[in-house]
C-alpha positions in Angstrom: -73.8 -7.8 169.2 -71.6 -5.2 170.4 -71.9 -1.5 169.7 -68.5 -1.3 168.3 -69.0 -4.1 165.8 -72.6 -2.6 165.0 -70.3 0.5 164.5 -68.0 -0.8 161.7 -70.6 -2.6 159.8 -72.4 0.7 159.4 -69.2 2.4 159.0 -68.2 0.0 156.3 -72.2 0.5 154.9 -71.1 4.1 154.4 -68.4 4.2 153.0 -69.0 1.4 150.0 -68.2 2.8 147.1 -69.9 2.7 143.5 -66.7 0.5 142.1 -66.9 -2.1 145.4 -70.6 -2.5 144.9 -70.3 -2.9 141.3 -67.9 -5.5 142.4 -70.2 -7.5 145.1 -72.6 -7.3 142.7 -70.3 -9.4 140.4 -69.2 -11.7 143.1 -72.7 -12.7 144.4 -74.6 -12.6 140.3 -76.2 -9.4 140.4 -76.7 -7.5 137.6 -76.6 -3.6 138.2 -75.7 -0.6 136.4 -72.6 1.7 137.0 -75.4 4.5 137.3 -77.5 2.5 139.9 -74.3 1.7 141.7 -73.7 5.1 142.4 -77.2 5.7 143.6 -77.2 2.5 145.9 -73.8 4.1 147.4 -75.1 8.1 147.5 -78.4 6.9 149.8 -76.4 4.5 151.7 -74.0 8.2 152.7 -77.1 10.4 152.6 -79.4 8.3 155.1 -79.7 7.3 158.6 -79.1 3.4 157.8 -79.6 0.7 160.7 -79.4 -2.5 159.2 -79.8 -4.1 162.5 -83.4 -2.8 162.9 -86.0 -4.7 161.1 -87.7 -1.4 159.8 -84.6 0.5 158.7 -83.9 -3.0 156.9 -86.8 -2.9 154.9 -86.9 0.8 154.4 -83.5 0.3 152.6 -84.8 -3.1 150.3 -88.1 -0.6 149.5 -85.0 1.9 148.7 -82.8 0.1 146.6 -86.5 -2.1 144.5 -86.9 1.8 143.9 -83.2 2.3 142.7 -83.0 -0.9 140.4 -86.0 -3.2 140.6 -88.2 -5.8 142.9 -86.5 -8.6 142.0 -82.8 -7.1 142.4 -84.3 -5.8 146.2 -85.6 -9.4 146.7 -82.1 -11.2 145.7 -80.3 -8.5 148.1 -82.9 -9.7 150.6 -82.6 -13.4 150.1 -79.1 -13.0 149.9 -78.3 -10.6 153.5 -80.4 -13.9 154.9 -78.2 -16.3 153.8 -75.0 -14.9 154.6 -76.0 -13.6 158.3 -77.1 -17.3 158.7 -74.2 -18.9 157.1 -71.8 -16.9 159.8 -74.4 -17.7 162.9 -75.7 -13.8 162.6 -79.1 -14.2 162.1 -80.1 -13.5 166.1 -78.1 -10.1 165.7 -80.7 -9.1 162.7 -83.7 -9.2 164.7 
């Protein structure tokens, strides 16, 4: 994948805000709080995030089962499967 794609994905990472999460969450049948929203979105600014390493991946599921709960992390986990797949992304995520 190319470093300037990598770039905007991160890019677009940082700058999510509480309201578009909130609204994801909606979208995809997640159920989180206004509150956790906001938390999700202040780590995501606060911390180094490569969601193209498999590490930094799960350091940020460990992070957000911590924000909300296991099974929330494990949805967001299935889920980031499913769509890299669906798009033909899955080699880029090691």
């Amino acid at each position: 994948m190319s470093t300037f794609i990598k770039h905007l994905i991160t890019k677009k990472l940082k700058q999510l805000s509480p309201d578009e999460l909130l609204h994801y969450a909606h979208q995809y049948n997640f159920s989180i709080t206004r509150k956790q929203a906001q938390e999700i979105t202040a780590y995501l600014k606060q911390h180094p995030i490569e969601p193209f390493e498999p590490e930094y991946r799960a350091k940020m599921f460990k992070e957000l089962a911590r924000i909300t709960d296991k099974d929330t992390a494990n949805k967001a986990q299935t889920l980031f499967q499913k769509i890299t797949k669906s798009y033909g992304l899955e080699g880029f995520f090691k």
